[in-house]
Structures are given as structure tokens and as C-alpha cells.
C-alpha positions as CSV (number, residue, x, y, z in Angstrom):
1,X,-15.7,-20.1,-0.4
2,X,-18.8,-17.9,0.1
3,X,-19.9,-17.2,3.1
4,X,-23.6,-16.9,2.1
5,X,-24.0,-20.4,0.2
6,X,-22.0,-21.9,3.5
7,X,-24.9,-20.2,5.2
8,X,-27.5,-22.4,3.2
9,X,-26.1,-25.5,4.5
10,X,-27.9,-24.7,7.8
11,X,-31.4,-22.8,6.5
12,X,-32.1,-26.0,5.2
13,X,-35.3,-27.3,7.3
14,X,-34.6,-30.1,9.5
15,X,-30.4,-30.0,9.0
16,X,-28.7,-32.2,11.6
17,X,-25.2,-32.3,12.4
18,X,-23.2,-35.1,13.6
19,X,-20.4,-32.4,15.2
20,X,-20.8,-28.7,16.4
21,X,-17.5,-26.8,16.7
22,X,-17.1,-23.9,18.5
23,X,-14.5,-21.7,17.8
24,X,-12.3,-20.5,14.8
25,X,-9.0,-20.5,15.8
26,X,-6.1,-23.3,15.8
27,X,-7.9,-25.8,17.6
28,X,-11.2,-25.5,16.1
29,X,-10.0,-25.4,13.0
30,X,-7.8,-28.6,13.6
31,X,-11.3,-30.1,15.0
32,X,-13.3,-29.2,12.4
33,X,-10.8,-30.8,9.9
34,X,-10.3,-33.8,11.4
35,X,-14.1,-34.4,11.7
36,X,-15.1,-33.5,8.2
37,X,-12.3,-35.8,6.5
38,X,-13.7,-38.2,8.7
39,X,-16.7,-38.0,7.0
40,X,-18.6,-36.6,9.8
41,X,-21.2,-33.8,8.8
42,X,-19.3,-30.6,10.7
43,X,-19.8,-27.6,11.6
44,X,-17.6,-25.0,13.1
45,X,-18.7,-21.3,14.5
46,X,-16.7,-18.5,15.0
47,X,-18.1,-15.1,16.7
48,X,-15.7,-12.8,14.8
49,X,-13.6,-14.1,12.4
50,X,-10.9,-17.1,11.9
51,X,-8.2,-16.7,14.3
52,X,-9.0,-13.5,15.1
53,X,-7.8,-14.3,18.5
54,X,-4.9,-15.9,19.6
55,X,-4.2,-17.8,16.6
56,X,-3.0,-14.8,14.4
57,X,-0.9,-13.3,17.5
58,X,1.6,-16.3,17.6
59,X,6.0,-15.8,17.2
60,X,5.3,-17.1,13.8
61,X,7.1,-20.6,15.0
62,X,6.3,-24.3,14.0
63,X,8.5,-25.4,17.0
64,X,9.2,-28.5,19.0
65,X,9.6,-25.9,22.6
66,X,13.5,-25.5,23.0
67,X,12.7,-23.9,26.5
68,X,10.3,-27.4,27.1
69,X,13.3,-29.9,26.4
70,X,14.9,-27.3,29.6
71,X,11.8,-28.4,31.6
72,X,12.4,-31.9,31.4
73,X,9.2,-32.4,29.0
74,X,10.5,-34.6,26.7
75,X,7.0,-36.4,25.7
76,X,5.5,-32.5,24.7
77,X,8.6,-31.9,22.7
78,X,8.7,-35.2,20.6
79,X,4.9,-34.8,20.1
80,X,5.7,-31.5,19.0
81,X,8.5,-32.1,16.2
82,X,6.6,-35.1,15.1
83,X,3.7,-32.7,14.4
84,X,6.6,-29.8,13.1
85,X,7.7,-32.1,10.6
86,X,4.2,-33.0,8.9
87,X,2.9,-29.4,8.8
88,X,5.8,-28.6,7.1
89,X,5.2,-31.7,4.6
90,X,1.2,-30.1,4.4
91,X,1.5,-26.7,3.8
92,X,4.9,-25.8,2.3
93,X,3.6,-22.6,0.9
94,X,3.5,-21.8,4.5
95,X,6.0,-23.4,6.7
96,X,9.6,-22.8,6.0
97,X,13.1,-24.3,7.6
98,X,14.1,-21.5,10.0
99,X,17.7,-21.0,11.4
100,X,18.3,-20.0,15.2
101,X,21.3,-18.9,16.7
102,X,21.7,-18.8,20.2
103,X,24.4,-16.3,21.2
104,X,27.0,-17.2,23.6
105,X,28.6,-14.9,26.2
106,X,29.0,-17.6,28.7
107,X,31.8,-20.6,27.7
108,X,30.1,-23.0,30.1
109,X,26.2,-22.4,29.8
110,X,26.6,-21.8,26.3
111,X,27.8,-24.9,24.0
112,X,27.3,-27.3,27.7
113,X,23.9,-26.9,27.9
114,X,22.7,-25.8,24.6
115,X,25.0,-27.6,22.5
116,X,24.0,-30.4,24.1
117,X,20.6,-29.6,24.8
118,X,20.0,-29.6,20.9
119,X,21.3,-32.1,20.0
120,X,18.6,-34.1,21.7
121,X,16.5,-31.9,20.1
122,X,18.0,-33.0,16.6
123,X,17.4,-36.8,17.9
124,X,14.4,-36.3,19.0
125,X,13.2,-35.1,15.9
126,X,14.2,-38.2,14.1
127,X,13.8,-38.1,10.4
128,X,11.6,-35.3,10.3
129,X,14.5,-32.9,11.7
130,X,15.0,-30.0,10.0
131,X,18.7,-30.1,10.0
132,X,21.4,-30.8,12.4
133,X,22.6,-28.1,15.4
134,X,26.1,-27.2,16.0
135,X,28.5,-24.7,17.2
136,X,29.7,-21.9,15.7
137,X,33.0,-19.3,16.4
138,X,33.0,-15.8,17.0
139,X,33.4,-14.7,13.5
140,X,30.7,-17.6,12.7
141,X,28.3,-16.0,14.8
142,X,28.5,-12.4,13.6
143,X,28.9,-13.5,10.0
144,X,25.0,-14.6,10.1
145,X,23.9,-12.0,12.5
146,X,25.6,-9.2,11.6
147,X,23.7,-7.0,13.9
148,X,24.3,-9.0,17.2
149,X,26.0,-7.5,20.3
150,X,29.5,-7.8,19.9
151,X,30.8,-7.1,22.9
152,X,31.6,-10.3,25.5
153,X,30.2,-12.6,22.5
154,X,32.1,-16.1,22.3
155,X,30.0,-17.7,20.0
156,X,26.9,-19.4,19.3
157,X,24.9,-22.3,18.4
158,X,22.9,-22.7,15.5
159,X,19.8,-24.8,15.9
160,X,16.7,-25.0,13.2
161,X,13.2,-25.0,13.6
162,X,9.6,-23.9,11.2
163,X,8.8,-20.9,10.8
164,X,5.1,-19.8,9.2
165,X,2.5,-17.1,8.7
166,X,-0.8,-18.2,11.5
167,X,-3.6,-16.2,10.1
168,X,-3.3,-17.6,6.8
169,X,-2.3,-21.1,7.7
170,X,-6.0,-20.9,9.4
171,X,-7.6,-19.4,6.4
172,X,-6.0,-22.4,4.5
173,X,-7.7,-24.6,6.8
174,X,-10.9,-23.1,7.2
175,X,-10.6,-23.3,2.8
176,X,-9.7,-27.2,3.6
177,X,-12.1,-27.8,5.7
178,X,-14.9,-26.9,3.0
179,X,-13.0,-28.9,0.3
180,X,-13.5,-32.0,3.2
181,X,-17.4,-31.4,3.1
182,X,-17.9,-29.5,6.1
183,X,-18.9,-25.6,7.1
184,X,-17.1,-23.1,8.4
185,X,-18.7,-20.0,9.4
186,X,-17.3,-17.1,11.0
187,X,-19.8,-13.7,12.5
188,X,-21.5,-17.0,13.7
189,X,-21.9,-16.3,17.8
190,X,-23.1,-19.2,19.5
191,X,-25.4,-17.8,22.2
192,X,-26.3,-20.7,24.5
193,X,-26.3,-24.6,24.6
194,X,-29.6,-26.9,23.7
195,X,-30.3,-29.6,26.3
196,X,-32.8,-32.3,26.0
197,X,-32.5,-34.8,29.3
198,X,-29.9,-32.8,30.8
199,X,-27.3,-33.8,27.5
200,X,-26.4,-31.4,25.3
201,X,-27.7,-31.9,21.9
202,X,-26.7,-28.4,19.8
203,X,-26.3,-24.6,20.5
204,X,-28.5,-21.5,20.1
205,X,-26.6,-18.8,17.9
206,X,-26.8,-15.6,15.8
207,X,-25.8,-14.6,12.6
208,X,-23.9,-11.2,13.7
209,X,-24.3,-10.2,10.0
210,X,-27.8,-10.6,9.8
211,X,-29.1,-10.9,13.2
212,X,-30.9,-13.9,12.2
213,X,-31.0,-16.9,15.0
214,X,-30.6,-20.5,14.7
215,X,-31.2,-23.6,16.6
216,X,-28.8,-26.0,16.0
217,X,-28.6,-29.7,16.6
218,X,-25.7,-31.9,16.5
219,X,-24.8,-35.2,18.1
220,X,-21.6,-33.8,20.0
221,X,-21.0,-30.3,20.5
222,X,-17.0,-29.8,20.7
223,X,-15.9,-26.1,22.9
224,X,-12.5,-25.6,21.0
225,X,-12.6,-21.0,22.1
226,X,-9.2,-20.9,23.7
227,X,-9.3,-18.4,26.2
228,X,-13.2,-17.9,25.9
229,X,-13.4,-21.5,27.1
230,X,-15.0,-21.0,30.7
231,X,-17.8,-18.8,29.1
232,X,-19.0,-22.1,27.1
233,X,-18.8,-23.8,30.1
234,X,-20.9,-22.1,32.2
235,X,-23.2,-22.2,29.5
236,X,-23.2,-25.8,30.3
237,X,-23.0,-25.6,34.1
238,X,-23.4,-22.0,35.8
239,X,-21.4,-23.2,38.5
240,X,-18.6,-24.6,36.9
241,X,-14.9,-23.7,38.1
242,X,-12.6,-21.3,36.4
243,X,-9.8,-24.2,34.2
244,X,-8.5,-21.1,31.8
245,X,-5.8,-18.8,33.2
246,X,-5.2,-15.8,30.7
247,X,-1.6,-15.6,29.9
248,X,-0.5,-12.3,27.8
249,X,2.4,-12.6,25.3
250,X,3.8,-9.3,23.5
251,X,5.5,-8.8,20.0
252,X,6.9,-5.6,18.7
253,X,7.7,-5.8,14.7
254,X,11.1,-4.2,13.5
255,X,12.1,-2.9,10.0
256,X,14.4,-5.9,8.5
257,X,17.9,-3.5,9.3
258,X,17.2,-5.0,13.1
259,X,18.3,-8.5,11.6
260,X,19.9,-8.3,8.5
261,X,19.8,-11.8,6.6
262,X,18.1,-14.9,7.5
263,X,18.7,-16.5,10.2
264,X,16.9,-15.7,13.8
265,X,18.0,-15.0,17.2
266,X,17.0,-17.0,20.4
267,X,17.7,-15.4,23.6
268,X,18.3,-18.2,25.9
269,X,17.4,-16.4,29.5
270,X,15.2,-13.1,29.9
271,X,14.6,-11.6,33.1
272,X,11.2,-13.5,33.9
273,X,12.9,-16.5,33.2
274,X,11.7,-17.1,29.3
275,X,13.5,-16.6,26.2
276,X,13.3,-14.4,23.6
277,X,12.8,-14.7,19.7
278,X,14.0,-12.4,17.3
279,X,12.7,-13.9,13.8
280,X,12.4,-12.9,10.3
281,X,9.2,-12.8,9.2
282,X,7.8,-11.3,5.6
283,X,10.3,-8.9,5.2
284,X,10.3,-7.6,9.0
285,X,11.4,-8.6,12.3
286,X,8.7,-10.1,15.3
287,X,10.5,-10.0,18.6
288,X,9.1,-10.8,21.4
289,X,7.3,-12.2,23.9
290,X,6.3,-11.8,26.9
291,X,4.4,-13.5,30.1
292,X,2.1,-11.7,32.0
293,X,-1.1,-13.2,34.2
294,X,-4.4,-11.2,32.6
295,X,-7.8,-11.8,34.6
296,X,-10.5,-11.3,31.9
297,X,-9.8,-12.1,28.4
298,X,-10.7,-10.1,25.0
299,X,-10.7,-10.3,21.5
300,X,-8.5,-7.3,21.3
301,X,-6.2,-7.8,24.0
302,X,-3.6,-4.7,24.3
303,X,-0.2,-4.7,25.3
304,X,1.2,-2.9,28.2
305,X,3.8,-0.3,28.6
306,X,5.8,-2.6,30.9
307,X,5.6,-5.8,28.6
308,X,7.0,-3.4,25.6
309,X,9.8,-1.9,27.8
310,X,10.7,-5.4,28.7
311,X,10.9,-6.5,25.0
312,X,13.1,-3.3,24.0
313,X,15.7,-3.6,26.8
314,X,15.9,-6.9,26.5
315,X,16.8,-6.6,22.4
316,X,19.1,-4.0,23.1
317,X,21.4,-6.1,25.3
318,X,21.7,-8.4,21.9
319,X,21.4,-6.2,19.0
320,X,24.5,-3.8,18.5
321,X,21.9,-1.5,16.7
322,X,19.7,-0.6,19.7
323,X,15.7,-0.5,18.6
324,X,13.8,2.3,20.5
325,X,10.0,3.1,20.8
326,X,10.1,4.9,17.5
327,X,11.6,1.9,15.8
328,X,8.3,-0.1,16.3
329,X,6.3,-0.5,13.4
330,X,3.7,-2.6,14.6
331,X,3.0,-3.7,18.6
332,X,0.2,-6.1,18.7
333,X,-0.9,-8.7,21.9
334,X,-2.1,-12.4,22.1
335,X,-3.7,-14.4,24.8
336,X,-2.9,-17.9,25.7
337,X,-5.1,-19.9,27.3
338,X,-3.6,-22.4,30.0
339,X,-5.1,-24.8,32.0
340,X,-3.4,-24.5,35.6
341,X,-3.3,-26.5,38.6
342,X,-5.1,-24.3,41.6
343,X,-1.7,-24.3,43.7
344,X,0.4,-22.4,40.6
345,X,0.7,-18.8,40.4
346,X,3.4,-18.5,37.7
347,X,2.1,-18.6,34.0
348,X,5.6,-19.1,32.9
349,X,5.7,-23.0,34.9
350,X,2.6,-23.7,33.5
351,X,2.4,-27.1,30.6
352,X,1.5,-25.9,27.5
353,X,0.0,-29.8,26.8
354,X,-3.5,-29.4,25.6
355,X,-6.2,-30.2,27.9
356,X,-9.2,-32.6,27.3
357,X,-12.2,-33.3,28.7
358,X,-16.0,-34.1,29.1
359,X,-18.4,-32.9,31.5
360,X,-21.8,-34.5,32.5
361,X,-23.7,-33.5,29.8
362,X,-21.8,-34.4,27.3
363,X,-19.7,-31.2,26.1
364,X,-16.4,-31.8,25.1
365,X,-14.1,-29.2,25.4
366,X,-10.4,-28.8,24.2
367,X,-8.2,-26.3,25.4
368,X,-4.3,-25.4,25.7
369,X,-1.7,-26.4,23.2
370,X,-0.1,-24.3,20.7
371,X,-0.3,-23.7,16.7
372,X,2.4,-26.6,16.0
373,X,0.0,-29.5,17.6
374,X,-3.6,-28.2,16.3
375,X,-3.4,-31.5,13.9
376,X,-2.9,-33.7,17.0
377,X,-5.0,-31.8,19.4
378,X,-7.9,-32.3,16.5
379,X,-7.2,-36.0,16.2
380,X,-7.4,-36.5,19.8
381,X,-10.9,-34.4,20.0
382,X,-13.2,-36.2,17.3
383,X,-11.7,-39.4,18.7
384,X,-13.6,-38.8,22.0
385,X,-16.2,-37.4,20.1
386,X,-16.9,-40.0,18.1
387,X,-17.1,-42.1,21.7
388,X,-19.5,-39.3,23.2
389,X,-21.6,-39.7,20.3
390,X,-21.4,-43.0,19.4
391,X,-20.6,-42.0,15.9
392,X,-18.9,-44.8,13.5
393,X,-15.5,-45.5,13.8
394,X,-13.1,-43.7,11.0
395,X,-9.6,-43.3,10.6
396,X,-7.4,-40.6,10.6
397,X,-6.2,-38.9,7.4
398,X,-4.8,-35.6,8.5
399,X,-1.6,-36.9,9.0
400,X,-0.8,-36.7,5.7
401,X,-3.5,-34.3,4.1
402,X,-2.3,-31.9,1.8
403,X,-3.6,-28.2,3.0
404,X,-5.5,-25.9,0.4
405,X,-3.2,-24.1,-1.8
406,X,-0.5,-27.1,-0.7
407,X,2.4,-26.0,-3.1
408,X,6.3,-27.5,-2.7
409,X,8.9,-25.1,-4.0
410,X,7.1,-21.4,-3.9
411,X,9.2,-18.6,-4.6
412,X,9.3,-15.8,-2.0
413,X,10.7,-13.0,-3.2
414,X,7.3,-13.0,-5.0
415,X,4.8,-11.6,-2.0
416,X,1.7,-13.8,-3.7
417,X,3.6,-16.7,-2.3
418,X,1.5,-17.3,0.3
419,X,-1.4,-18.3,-1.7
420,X,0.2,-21.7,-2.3
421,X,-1.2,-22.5,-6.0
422,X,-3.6,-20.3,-6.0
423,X,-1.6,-17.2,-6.1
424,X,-1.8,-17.7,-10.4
425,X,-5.8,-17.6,-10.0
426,X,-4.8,-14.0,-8.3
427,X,-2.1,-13.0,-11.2
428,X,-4.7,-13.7,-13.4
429,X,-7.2,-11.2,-12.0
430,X,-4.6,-8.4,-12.4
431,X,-3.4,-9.2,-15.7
432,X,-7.1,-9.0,-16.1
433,X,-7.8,-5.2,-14.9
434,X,-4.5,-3.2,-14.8
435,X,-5.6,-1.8,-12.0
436,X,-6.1,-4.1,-10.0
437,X,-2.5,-4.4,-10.1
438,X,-1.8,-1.3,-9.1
439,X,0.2,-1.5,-4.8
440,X,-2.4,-0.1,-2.2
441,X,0.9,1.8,-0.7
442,X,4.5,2.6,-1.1
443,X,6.0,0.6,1.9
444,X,4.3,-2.3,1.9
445,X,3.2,-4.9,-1.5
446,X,-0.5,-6.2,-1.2
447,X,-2.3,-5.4,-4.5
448,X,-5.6,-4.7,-4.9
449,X,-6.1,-8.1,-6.8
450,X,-5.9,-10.0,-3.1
451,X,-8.5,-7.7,-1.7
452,X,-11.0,-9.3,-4.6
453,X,-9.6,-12.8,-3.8
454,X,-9.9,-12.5,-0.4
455,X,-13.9,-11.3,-0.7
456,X,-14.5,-13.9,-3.4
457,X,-12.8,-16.7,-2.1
458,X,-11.4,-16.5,1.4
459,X,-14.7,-15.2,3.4
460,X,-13.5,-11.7,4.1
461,X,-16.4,-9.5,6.0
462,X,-14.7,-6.4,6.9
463,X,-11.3,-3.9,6.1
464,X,-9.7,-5.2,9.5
465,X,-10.4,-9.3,7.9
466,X,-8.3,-8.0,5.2
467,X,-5.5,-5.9,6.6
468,X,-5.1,-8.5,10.1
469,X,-5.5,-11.6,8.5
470,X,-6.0,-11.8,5.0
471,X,-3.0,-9.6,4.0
472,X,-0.4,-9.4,7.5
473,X,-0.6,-5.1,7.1
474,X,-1.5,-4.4,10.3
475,X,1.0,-6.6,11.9
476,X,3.6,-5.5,9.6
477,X,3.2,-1.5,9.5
478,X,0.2,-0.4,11.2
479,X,0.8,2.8,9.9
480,X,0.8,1.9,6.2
481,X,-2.5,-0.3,7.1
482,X,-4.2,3.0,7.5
483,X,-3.0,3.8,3.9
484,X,-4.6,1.1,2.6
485,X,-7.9,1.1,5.0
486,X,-9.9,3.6,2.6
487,X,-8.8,1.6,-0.8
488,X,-9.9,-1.8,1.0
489,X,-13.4,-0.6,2.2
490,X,-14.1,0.4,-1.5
491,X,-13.2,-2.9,-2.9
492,X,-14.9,-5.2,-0.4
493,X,-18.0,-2.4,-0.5
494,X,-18.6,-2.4,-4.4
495,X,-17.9,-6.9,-4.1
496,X,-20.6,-7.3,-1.3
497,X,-23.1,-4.2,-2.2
498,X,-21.9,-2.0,0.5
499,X,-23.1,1.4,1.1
500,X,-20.6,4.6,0.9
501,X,-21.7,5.0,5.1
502,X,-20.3,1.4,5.0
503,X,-17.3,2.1,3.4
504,X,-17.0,5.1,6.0
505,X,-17.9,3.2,9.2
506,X,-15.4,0.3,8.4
507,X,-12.6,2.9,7.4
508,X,-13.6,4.5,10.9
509,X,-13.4,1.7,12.8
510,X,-9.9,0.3,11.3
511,X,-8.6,3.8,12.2
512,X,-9.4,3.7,16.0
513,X,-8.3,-0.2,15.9
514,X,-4.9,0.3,13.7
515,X,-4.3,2.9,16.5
516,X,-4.2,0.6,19.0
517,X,-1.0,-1.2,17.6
518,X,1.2,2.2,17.0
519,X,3.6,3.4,19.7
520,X,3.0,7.0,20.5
């Protein structure tokens, strides 16, 4: 998976595509994918790199939308465990059974509605349930949560949904997308749109690496940039209307004594009306999130003093060992991009259903939605592509399409785990060179080994591809990250020719960015 013999596929003279993707997160991902098993040739563009954006900022849940069965949206929640259940069946190197409790201080909200509640989440899950709810005791309750607030508890309910790591679930895909016959490139910034009679017909776009620029041409161009969506759009139509509003959600990351053993906490009511997730995740906690309206969307979105205060006092009313400021390891921000009505002005009320639709000229754009339905919300896309573009009929395979480095069974006390069956092609390269098995710091277990894999085989550009997204360092321990930063830039420098003012520009940068995600 090189990112400069990908790059041939479009210096070749006269190249035409049958679908243009723009946009490297979930959903174009999910696009691209469908389209290329289809047999369509595909391309997909990122501007920085895969899921660089929204799609690595998620709760780390493969979730049917608890709090969506409470809004009455049944049809989004059985779409949503349908699409639970086969993502866990095509990456299970990746997406795990996860237990929930929801803590009970309330006899009659508690097992009435939620006890209740899921078990129409267990039917509606069918046979691709994960396992069945049920109520627990007191002693139950504190048993598997030992650090939950004693005081006024009565019990809980135990519930279970997926739980998963984003960023590399969308390297996976980017890797399975390539193994499908089609190209993914990320640095790839798609600049404008080509018209010919007023129909779209391919995009303008620059190789950030490079500078180079290419004209594109494709049959259907497909806008899948989440909350960048109304930029492409007025690259269509300078007049078009604002559909994206910019929702912010917050996650501070705990060390593991926050929520000893495995199971995860859902809060059932905060403040602004949402719940809550406390959830293991690789060896740390990721609580969070938050809801809060933003009017202009970035790629590095940061969160705001209020959203983290919310997320601390809110933990602290359910964790008998209080988490403070200096607890934090890691505090990082995602967008969300939802398409409202013009009469709402409350993010939270908003349908996460994704959003579909073609204008005049023939752009198709996809929008909204959420990491457990990319599969379907791809599907649904190349099907009205393949209309726009009067492309031949093919059917759908995803359904059942094993992901890249699909492995049943991993074992994850070993950290490599989340290579699927790749992570012996990485072993190999450290029995190899002893020193490339040597930890890049004390407090966290990425080997210098993965740095190589990632450059060789997982398109890694930079020290931040590596420590966001590659590896999960900076979401993990931003301080550690900056540990690792200066061994990183050497590695990727001496793989990709770098200069030594390379290696010091991209350990500069990762300082002033790792920054960003450490509480002062």
C-alpha cells in the first residue's frame, strides 16, 4: 500500500474513472468500498489523511443508539444493529462484544424504562444480538464496576453493544479498498469541480505532497466530507444553502484505575439531556461526550473549557474515585456533521439518519450517519450513483466482505492485535532487527517495528499519521506521544528519504499539535 504507485494509477495519460470520492473518512471510505467491489473503477481523495477528521474522534462504539430507541426511532436503531452485527462478523480484529451497565439510583426510571427499553433493543437485534440485557442487584452492580458511586445506588442494568478502534478500522478499509481494485489517496485536495454542459464530469485537485495538479474525470463524482460538505457544494453551486450544522462532541481519556475491569458505564441522563459513556478502550478509559452547536468547522477542532468541565462533573457524580483535570491524559474533539431542518436549534434533537442527495448537475453528496452504518450509507450511495451515471447494474457484496487483516479469535493482551493477521508480518520484522523491537516509551507499547509497517504498508506521510491514527498515542497519553514524536520522525525520515530539517519540522509540529490535547 504505497502511496506513490497508487499515485500512477492517475499520471497515466487519458485515465478515466467511473466514480470520484471525495473524502477519507467513514463514509467515503464505505463509498469507495462499495464501488470498487462493484467493479467500478474508483477513486477516493482525502485532503489530509484517512479519518483525520471526525472518523478517528468517535466513543469507540459499534452501537445500535440506546438514546435513539428513547426517541421513538425504531427504523434507525434496527438499521443500526443489523449493520452492528455484520461489522462485527467483518472485522473481528476490530470490533469486540462490549458490556454496559446502566446504574440505577431511581427504582422506577431505572429497571421500568431501561429494563424494558432493552429488551427491545435485544429483539430488535434479532440474531445478530450481542447477548441478552438484564437486571442486576446492588452487590451485582458494584461487583463489575467496582469504582461506581455507591452512595443511593439500587442497581443496574446490564446491556451489550460493539466496541472498536475508528482510525484503524478506516485504515483497514482504505487497505480493502485497494485489495477491491480501486485507489485511495490521501494529501490528495480536491480544489474545484469540472463541468462540461453544466454536469459535473470530475474535479480539479492537488497533490499536497508534491504540489502537482490534476484534472480528473469520472462519470459520477460522490461528496462524502462530513462536515466540509457545504464547501463541495458551493463548488457546485455558489449559492447553495448551508445543509451541515457543526455539532462538537468531547472525550477526555482516563488511566484504566477510573474503571477497573471490563465492562462500561452508560449514564442514562446528563444535564443537556444526553448520556454519557464511560468505556474501556486499549487499556484506558474514553468518557465522554458532549453537544455543543460550532459555526465553522476544522480539521483540528479543540475542545472547550466548558465541554470538559461538563464531562468531569458529570463522571464524578458516578465514579466513587473522582477524576480531576490532572487525571486527563489525553482531551481530544470531533465534529459531527448533521443535516438539520431550518426550524431546529437544538443539535441534541437532531436525526443522526444519513442524508442523500443529488443536485442539478449531477453531484451526489452523502452526509450524516455515524461509524456503525458507513457499510449501508456506502451501499445506498453507489446505488444512486450507478443511476446518475448510468453505470451497469452490480450487486452488493459488502455485506459479507471480510475487511483486511479480517482475523476471528485475536488475542489482546498482545497490543499487535489490531493488525488482524497481519500483525505476524510485523513480529517478523522485529525478530528481524532487535531493535526494532525495542518500546518507543515506558508508558505506552508501540514498537518501532509498526512505525516501518505503517510507512511500508499503511500509507503513513507524517509523525502525527503515526501517533493519531496509525498507533492511538496521542489519544491515549498525549504526553507519552511527545516521547515517541522524535523516534518516529527518524524512522519514517530514513523509509521515505527525509531530510534531518524534515525530521525537525515534523517533531516541531507534533509538539505544538500534541499540546493541544494536554490539560494545563
Amino acid at each position: 500500500m504505497k502511496r506513490e504507485l497508487l499515485l500512477e494509477q492517475i499520471e497515466k495519460d487519458n485515465t478515466y474513472w467511473d466514480i470520484v470520492v471525495i473524502g477519507g473518512g467513514a463514509t467515503g471510505l464505505g463509498t469507495a468500498l462499495e464501488s470498487a467491489t462493484r467493479g467500478y473503477k474508483t477513486l477516493l481523495l482525502e485532503q489530509h489523511d484517512f479519518s483525520k477528521g471526525t472518523s478517528s474522534r468517535s466513543t469507540k462504539l459499534v452501537h445500535g443508539g440506546v438514546r435513539y430507541l428513547q426517541q421513538g426511532n425504531i427504523s434507525l436503531v434496527l438499521e443500526a444493529l443489523h449493520e452492528r452485527g455484520l461489522l462485527k462478523q467483518n472485522a473481528p480484529h476490530l470490533v469486540f462484544n462490549q458490556s454496559f451497565i446502566v446504574p440505577i439510583y431511581d427504582w422506577w426510571s431505572g429497571p421500568f424504562f431501561y429494563g424494558i427499553g432493552l429488551k427491545m433493543y435485544d429483539l430488535l437485534a434479532g440474531k445478530l444480538g450481542l447477548g441478552p440485557s438484564q437486571n442486576l442487584s446492588r452487590e451485582e452492580t458494584i461487583k463489575l464496576i467496582p469504582n461506581v458511586e455507591p452512595s443511593g445506588l439500587r442497581g443496574g442494568v446490564i446491556y451489550y453493544d460493539g466496541q472498536f478502534d475508528d482510525s484503524r478500522l478506516a485504515i483497514n478499509l482504505a487497505q480493502t479498498i485497494i485489495d477491491a481494485g480501486g485507489t485511495p489517496l490521501n494529501y490528495f485536495e480536491v480544489k474545484n469541480l469540472i463541468k462540461k454542459n453544466d454536469l459535473v464530469c470530475g474535479v480539479a485537485a492537488i497533490d499536497k505532497e508534491t504540489g502537482d495538479e490534476y484534472n480528473i474525470h469520472s462519470r459520477a463524482v460522490i461528496n462524502a466530507t462530513g462536515v466540509f460538505t457545504d464547501n463541495i457544494l458551493r463548488m457546485d453551486n455558489p449559492d447553495a444553502e448551508k445543509i451541515i450544522a457543526v455539532s462538537q462532541g468531547v472525550h477526555i481519556v482516563l488511566d484504566k484505575c477510573f474503571l477497573p475491569g471490563d465492562t462500561a458505564i452508560m449514564v442514562p441522563h446528563t444535564d443537556d439531556g444526553r448520556v454519557l459513556f464511560a468505556v474501556p478502550w486499549h487499556n484506558k478509559v474514553v468518557v465522554g461526550t458532549t453537544d455543543t452547536e460550532i459555526q465553522e468547522a476544522t480539521l483540528e477542532p479543540r475542545a472547550l473549557e466548558e465541554e470538559i468541565d461538563f464531562i468531569l462533573s458529570h463522571a464524578k457524580r458516578y465514579m466513587m474515585k473522582d477524576p480531576a483535570r490532572s487525571d486527563v491524559k489525553s482531551v481530544f474533539a470531533g465534529l459531527r456533521p448533521l443535516v438539520r431542518p431550518t426550524d431546529s436549534k437544538n443539535t441534541a434533537a437532531i436525526s443522526r439518519d444519513h442524508y442523500l442527495t443529488v443536485s442539478e448537475s449531477g453531484l451526489i453528496t452523502i452526509t450524516g450517519g455515524k461509524w456503525t452504518t458507513y457499510r449501508k450509507m456506502g451501499e445506498d450511495t453507489i446505488n444512486k450513483a450507478a443511476d446518475v451515471a448510468s453505470l451497469d447494474n452490480r450487486e452488493c457484496i459488502t455485506k459479507s466482505l471480510r475487511i483486511h487483516g479480517w482475523l476471528k479469535n485475536v488475542d489482546k493482551n498482545d497490543h499487535l492485535y489490531i493488525y488482524g493477521s497481519e500483525n505476524i508480518a510485523i513480529k517478523k520484522l522485529a525478530e528481524n532487527d532487535a531493535r526494532l523491537s525495542e518500546k518507543m516509551c515506558d508508558s505506552l507499547p508501540y514498537i518501532k517495528a509498526e512505525v516501518i509497517w505503517h510507512v511500508r504498508n499503511e500509507m503513513a506521510r507524517t509523525v502525527e499519521d503515526v501517533l493519531a491514527r496509525r498507533t492511538r498515542a496521542l489519544f491515549l497519553d498525549a504526553k507519552a506521544s511527545l516521547e515517541m514524536a522524535p523516534i518516529v520522525a527518524r524512522i519514517i525520515a530514513q523509509e521515505l528519504n527525509k531530510s534531518l530539517e524534515w525530521e525537525k519540522e515534523q517533531v516541531d509540529q507534533y509538539t505544538v499539535l500534541a499540546n493541544e490535547y494536554l490539560l494545563n
